[in-house]
Structures are given as structure tokens and as C-alpha cells.
C-alpha positions as CSV (number, residue, x, y, z in Angstrom):
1,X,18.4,-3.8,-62.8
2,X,14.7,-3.4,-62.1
3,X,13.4,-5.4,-58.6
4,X,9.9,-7.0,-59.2
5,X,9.5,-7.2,-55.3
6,X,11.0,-7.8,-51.9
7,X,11.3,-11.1,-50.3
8,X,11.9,-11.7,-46.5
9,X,13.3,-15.3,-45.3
10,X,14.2,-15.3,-41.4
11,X,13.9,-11.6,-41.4
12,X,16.1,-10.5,-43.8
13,X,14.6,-9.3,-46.6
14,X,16.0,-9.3,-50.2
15,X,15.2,-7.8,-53.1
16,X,13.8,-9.7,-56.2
17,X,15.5,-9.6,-59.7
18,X,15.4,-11.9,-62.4
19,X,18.0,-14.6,-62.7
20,X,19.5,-13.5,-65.9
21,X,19.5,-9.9,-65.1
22,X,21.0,-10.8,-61.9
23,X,23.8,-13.2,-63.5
24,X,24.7,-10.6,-66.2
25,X,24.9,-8.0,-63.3
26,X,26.9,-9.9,-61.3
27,X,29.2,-11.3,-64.1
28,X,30.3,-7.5,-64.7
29,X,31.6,-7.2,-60.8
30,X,34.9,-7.5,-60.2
31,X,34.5,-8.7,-56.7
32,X,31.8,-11.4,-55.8
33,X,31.5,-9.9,-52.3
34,X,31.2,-6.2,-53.2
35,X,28.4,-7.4,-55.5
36,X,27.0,-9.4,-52.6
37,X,27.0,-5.7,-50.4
38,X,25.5,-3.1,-53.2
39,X,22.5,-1.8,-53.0
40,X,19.7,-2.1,-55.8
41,X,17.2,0.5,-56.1
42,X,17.1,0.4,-52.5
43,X,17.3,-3.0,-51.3
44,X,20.3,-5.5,-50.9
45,X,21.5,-7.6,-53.9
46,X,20.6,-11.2,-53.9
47,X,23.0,-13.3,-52.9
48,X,23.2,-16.1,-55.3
49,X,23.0,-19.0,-53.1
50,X,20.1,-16.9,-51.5
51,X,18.4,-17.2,-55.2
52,X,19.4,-20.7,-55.7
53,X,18.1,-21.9,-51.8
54,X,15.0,-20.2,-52.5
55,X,14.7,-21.6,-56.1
56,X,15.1,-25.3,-54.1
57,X,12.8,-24.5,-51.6
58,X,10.1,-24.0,-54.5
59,X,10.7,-27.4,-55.9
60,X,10.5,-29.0,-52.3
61,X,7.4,-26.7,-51.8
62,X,5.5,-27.9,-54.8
63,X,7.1,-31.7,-54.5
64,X,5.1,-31.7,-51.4
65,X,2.4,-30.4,-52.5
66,X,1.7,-33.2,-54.4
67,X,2.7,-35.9,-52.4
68,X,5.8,-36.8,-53.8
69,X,8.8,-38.2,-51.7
70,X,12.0,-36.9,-53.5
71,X,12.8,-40.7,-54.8
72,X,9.2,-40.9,-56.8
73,X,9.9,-37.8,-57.9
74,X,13.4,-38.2,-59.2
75,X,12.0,-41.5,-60.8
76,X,9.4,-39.3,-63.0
77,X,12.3,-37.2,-64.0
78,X,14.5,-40.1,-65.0
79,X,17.5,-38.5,-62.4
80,X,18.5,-39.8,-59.1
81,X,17.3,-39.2,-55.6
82,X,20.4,-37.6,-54.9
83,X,20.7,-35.2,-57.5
84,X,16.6,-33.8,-56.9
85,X,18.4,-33.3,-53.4
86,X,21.3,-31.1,-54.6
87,X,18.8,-29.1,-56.9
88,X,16.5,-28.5,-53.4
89,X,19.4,-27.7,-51.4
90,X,20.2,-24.9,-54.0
91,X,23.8,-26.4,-54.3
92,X,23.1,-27.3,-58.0
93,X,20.9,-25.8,-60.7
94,X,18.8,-27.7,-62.9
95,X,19.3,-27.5,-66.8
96,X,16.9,-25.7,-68.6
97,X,14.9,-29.5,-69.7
98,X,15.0,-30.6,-66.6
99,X,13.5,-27.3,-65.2
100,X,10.5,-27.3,-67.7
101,X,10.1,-31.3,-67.1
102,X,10.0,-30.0,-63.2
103,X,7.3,-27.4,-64.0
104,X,5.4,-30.3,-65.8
105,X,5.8,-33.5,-63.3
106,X,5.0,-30.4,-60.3
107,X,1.8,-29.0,-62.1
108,X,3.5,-25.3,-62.2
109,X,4.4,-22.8,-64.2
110,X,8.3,-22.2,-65.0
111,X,7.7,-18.8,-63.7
112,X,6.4,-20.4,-60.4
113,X,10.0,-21.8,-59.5
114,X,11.9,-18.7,-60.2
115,X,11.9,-16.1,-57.2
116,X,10.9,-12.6,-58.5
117,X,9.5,-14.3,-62.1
């Protein structure tokens, strides 16, 4: 698996690798943990609710961006309030329609929500 860059939150810094690489990788690992700890072309392995918190920090970031409370938001996407939160917390991911109608209500590219896209 290939990194396209390096990320640093709080001073860690983590290598980034597409989702679906990463989720294929990691599906072949016997334990989650070990996975967590190995070492990718010489930086550490995203952990995926490192991925995921950074994936939700995107949709806050852009949400703000333009304006947008979470409620009008979640109104424009025809979801609740509750469940944009879950999605910007990282605890739940977004289906692939409701991740292209978030690219379209934000004003982004898909790409733009995806760490290392």
C-alpha cells in the first residue's frame, strides 16, 4: 500500500492511504491491533477511527465554511441532526449517496472529504 502523504493531528503524524486500500489491508490482518502498530513504507498505519475522525472533521470543516449549523444542514440532506453528528464525530460513515449529496450541499469535491484522496 502506497502513502500519498503524511498527516499530523496533535503531533502525531500518520501516514495517508486510501480508504479502500486501507480497508482491504486491514481486512487481511489477523489482529486489529497489530494492524494498528505496522509500519507502512515508513510511517504508522492509520488507525481507522483516526481516518474516520479526520473524515468528520472535513464535513464539519466545510459545514462551517458555509455557514451551516448541523440541523440546516441535516435538513438539506433529508437526515437528522443527530445522525450529521455521528458522521462528524467519525463514529458512523456515511453511504456512498449520502457522501456525494455531502460533496454537493458542501460545494466540494468527494475527494476533498477523504484524507489522503
Amino acid at each position: 500500500m502506497k502513502s500519498r502523504g503524511q498527516l499530523t493531528i496533535d503531533g502525531n503524524d500518520y501516514a495517508l492511504v486510501p480508504m479502500k486500500e486501507y480497508l482491504e489491508w486491514l481486512e487481511d490482518q489477523e489482529d486489529i491491533e497489530a494492524a494498528n502498530q505496522s509500519k507502512l513504507e515508513g510511517g504508522e498505519a492509520i488507525p481507522f477511527g483516526d481516518y474516520m475522525a479526520e473524515f468528520g472533521n472535513r464535513i464539519a470543516h466545510y459545514r462551517k465554511l458555509k455557514g451551516l449549523s448541523q440541523s440546516e444542514m441535516a435538513k438539506m440532506l433529508g437526515i437528522t441532526q443527530s445522525h450529521l453528528s455521528r458522521w462528524e464525530s467519525g463514529s458512523v460513515a456515511p453511504n456512498t449517496a449520502n457522501v456525494l449529496a455531502l460533496a454537493k450541499v458542501l460545494g466540494c469535491q468527494v475527494s476533498d472529504l477523504f484524507p489522503g484522496a
